[in-house]
C-alpha positions, 0 to 999 in steps of 0.5 A: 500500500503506496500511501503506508510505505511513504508514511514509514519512510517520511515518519517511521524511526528504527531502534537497535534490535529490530524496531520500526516506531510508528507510533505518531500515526499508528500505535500510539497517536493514529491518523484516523484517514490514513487507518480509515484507508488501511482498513479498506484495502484489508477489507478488500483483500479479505472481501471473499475469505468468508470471514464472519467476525474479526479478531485482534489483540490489545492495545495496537490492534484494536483501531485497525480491526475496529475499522475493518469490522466496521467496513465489513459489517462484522463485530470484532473481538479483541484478545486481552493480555491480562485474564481479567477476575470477571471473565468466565470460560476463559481460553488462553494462550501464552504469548512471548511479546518481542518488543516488550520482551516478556510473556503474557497469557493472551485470553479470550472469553469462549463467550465471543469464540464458537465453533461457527466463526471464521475468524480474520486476525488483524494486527498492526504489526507481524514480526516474529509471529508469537501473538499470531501463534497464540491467536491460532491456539485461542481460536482452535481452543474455541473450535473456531477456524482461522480464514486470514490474517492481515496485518498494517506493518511486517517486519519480513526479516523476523520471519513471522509469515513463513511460520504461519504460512506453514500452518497453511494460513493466508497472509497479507500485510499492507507494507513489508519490511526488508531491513532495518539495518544501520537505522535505515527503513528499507522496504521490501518488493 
């Protein structure tokens, strides 16, 4: 996506390890027309995946899936990272997060999880894969089935999308990252 790519390049900054911060349009202050426009080109992507309800994680997740829901006409569903004392029939899933280096039990209600969902997964970023991998437990445990993942941003050097790929899901992301070496955003394709 043209306009995504040109927002990281003009505004994106690397950090030693693999970073790439977005967080002044993305993850932190976000450009609600430029998510709008991300949204659209995921909901099109996925327009015949057969998805009949979106699934994400919090927090950085949610604005991306929020819009894609609301564009698809399908509710959205969002994975916590603390199991909260109020939820009943949890599903859980641990989950190693990269960028905070730390795991966490990734959780979702099997109230909002059933075995006549096709889930579409969309994340802001895909870097290593772990929150897709836990996703993949948390809907299998709600015997739920997994038609796509989208993300906004892939770090392709970390090599999430061949793990989930070779658990024979469909991966789009709207802008792939080829390398972050030397503090310098180079894009792939």
């Amino acid at each position: 996506m043209k306009l995504l790519k040109e927002r990281i390049l003009t505004d994106g900054k690397c950090f030693e390890g693999g970073i790439l911060k977005v967080d002044n349009f993305i993850n932190h202050q976000m450009d609600p027309k430029l998510m709008y426009a991300m949204a659209e080109e995921l909901a099109t992507r996925f327009a015949g995946s057969g998805a009949n309800k979106i699934l994400t994680v919090e927090a950085s997740g949610i604005a991306p899936a929020i819009m894609v829901g609301y564009i698809m006409g399908l509710p959205v569903v969002f994975a916590k990272k603390k199991v909260p004392s109020t939820m009943e029939g949890v599903l859980t899933a641990e989950v190693h997060s990269f960028t905070k280096n730390r795991n966490y039990t990734m959780c979702v209600s099997s109230d909002y999880l059933h075995s006549e969902d096709r889930i579409l997964f969309v994340d802001d970023f895909l870097a290593y894969g772990n929150a897709a991998v836990g996703v993949v437990e948390l809907v299998a445990k709600g015997g739920a089935q997994i038609v796509g993942m989208g993300f906004l941003v892939e770090k392709a050097f970390q090599h999430g999308r061949e793990v989930i790929e070779q658990m024979g899901i469909r991966v789009e992301s709207l802008a792939r990252i080829a390398s972050l070496d030397g503090g310098v955003i180079t894009l792939a394709e």
